[in-house]
Every structure is written in C-alpha cells, then in structure tokens.
N, C-alpha and C positions, 0 to 999 in steps of 0.2 A: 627390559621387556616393554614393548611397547604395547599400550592395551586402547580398544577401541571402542567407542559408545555409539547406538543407534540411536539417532534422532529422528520423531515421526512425527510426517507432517501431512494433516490432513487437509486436503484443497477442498474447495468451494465444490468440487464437482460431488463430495464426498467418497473419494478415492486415496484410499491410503499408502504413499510415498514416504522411504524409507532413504536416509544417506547416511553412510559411516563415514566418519573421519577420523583422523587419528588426535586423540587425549589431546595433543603438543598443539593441535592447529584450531582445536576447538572456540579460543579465546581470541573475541574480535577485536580490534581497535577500537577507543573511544568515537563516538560516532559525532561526526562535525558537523553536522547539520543544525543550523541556530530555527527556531521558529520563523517560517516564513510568513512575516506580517502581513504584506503584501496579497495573499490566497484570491485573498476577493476580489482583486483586481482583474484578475485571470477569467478564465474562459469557465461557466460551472457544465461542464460536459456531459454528466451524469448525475443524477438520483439512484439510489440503491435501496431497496428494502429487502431488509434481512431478518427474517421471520427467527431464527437461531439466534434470538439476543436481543429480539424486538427493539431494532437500530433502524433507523433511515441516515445512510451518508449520500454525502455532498463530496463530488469530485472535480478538484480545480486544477488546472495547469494554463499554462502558454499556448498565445494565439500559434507561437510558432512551433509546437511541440503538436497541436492541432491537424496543424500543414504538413509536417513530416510524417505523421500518423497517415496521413491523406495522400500523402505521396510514396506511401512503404519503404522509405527512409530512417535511418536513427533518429533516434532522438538528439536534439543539437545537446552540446554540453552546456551544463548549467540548466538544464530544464529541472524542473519541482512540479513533483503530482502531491497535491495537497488534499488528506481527504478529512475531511468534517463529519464526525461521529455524533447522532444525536440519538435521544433515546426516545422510543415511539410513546405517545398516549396510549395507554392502558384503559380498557375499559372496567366494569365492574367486576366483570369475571377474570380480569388478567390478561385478557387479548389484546394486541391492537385495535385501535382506533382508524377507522380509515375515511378519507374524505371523498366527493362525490365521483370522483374516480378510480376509485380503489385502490391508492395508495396511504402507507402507513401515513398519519399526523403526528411531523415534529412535535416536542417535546422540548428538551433542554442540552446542551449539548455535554458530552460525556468524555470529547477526549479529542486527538488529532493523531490522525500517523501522515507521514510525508516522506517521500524519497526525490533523492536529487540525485544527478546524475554531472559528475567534474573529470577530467582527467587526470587518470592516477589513483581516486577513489579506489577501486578494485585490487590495489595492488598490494595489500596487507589482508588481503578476505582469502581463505584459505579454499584453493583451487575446488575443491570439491562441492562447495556452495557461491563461488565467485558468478556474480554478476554482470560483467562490465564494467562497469565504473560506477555504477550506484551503492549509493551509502542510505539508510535507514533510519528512524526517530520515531518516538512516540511521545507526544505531551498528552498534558491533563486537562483538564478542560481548562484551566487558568494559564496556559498556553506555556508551562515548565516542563521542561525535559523526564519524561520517567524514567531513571535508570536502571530500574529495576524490572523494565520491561524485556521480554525474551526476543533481541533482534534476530537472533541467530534464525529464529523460525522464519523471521521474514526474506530473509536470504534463502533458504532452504527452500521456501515456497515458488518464489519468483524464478530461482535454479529451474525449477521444473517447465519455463517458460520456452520456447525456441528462440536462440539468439534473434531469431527473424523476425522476432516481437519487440527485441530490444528489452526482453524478459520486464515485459509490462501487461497483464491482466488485459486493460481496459485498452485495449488499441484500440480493436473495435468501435467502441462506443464513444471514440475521439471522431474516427471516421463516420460516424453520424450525426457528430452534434452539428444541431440546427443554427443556423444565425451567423455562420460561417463564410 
C-alpha cells in the first residue's frame, strides 16, 4: 500500500501551497552543488529585507543570466543565483535597525542558499516538485554544506513558479538591476 504525505509550503506572498507525493519519491538526491566561491564576482541584482527573521539578503547571479531575464529567455545552463543571508541590527527593543533610507542594517552574515541550474539536474527530482534542471544548497555561514537543511521545500516552492519564469522568484528584479 502505498501511503502519502502532505508537504506545506508557505510562499513569500503568504499563501498556503500544498503537494502530495508519493512516500517512494519523497527522497531527493544528494545535492551537487559545491559553494559558489565566486558569488561576488556576479551581478548583486537585489537587496531584500525580510521583516519575518529580521534578515537582509544579497542576490547574486550572471551578467548573463541578467540578459536572458531581460530578454524572457531561460536561464542559460550553468547559471547560480547565489543569495547571501545576513542578520539585521537589532535595536534595543528587538527591531530592526534601519539606515537613512529605510532599509534594514546588515549585521553578520547567517548563512547562504544557492541554486544552479546543469542539464540533467531535474531528472532524479520526483515530477511532482521537479524544476527543470535546477538543483538546491544551503551552507552556513562558514560557507559548509547543511545537510540537514529541508531542500525538498525549496523545490516545492520554486514548483509553484511558471515554467515561463524558469521557476525563479526574482526574474523580475534581474530585469531591473541597474548598471546593466
């Protein structure tokens, strides 16, 4: 008998998304994406403040992942969205700290997630949260792999994308980075 688990995943927009898979497919491949040294070389396309975790990230990818965003294209293979987790200044009462434009003030960094996108990737992600070809990572802030990080949610999330996105969040805000 084959039995099933819901897994819930709650988007940014705070909207609650629900997908079942089956027990057997639940279990991802190890995830081969090494730490992209490199990050900072890239394009920093976005700032993020995220009041739910009093975080400011840093969103880094290719000048040429930039250009396909800008031209409503895929993403070429081999691109890496690199994002840089930092934890905000706290003030005395627990708030963020915010600087002369009202954005949170880094702090210390807390952690990295990254996705890459290779051909082939996608083809052990079990269809029901398959992405394309992007594969998932979380380090720590000493830039090691967490293993014990929950990818599945990250796939689950991104699923919820339109393939016309290239099941990426921030197209968008590729399509606006400045200095391009």
């Amino acid at each position: 008998m084959s039995r099933t688990f819901a897994y819930g995943v709650v988007l940014a927009f705070g909207m609650g998304v629900f997908v079942t898979i089956d027990a057997q497919d639940s279990a991802l491949p190890d995830s081969i994406i090494a730490f992209p040294a490199d990050y900072a070389d890239g394009v920093l396309y976005w700032t993020q403040d995220r009041p739910n975790g009093n975080q400011v990230r840093d969103y880094y990818t290719s000048s040429d992942a930039i250009e396909a965003a800008r031209e409503g294209r895929a993403f070429p293979d081999r691109t890496v969205i690199t994002v840089v987790q930092y934890s905000a200044q706290l003030d005395a009462d627990g708030n963020p700290v915010t600087d002369a434009d009202g954005r949170f003030v880094k702090n210390e960094i807390v952690g990295y997630t990254a996705m890459e996108k290779r051909p082939g990737w996608g083809d052990g992600i079990p269809e029901a949260i398959r992405n394309g070809d992007w594969d998932y990572s979380v380090f720590s802030a000493g830039m090691a792999p967490n293993m014990d990080a929950n990818r599945q949610a990250c796939y689950q999330c991104h699923n919820q994308r339109a393939a016309a996105t290239d099941f990426v969040f921030s197209t968008s805000n590729m399509e606006a980075a400045a200095g391009m």
